[in-house]
C-alpha positions, 0 to 999 in steps of 0.5 A: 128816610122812612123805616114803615113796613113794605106795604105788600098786597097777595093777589091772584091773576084774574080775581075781581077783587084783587083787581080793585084792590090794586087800583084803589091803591094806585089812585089813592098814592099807596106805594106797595108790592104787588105779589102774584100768588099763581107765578110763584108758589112760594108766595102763596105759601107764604101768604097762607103762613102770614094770613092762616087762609089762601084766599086773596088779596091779602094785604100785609103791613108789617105785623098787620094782616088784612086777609081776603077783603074788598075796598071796603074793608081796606079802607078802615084797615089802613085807616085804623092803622094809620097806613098813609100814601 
């Protein structure tokens, strides 16, 4: 069994990046955890305290944080990290 960090991505209802984000995951075989920022408050602190900024989506692995980013930045993060599906 594999003990790699939850893969989470912080996103907000509506946001045209978050909304590609999320599908580029799902079409590549990621297995993450979508959190809305907006239902739960709590969430939204808490990607402010991982990220430094509010600004979504945030993508969380571990320790690793890619805040505020598009597809085109994804990609790199999760190669240079070795993040696979």
């Amino acid at each position: 069994m594999s003990q790699d960090p939850e893969l989470k991505v912080y996103v907000k209802p509506g946001c045209p990046w978050c909304i590609q984000v999320v599908s580029w995951l799902e079409r590549s075989g990621y297995h993450f955890r979508t959190l809305d920022v907006y239902a739960e408050p709590a969430l939204y602190e808490e990607m402010r305290r991982l990220s430094g900024q509010g600004k979504a989506p945030t993508v969380v692995h571990g320790d690793l944080v890619l805040a505020d980013c598009g597809v085109e930045e994804l990609v790199p993060f999760l190669k240079e990290h070795g993040i696979e599906p």
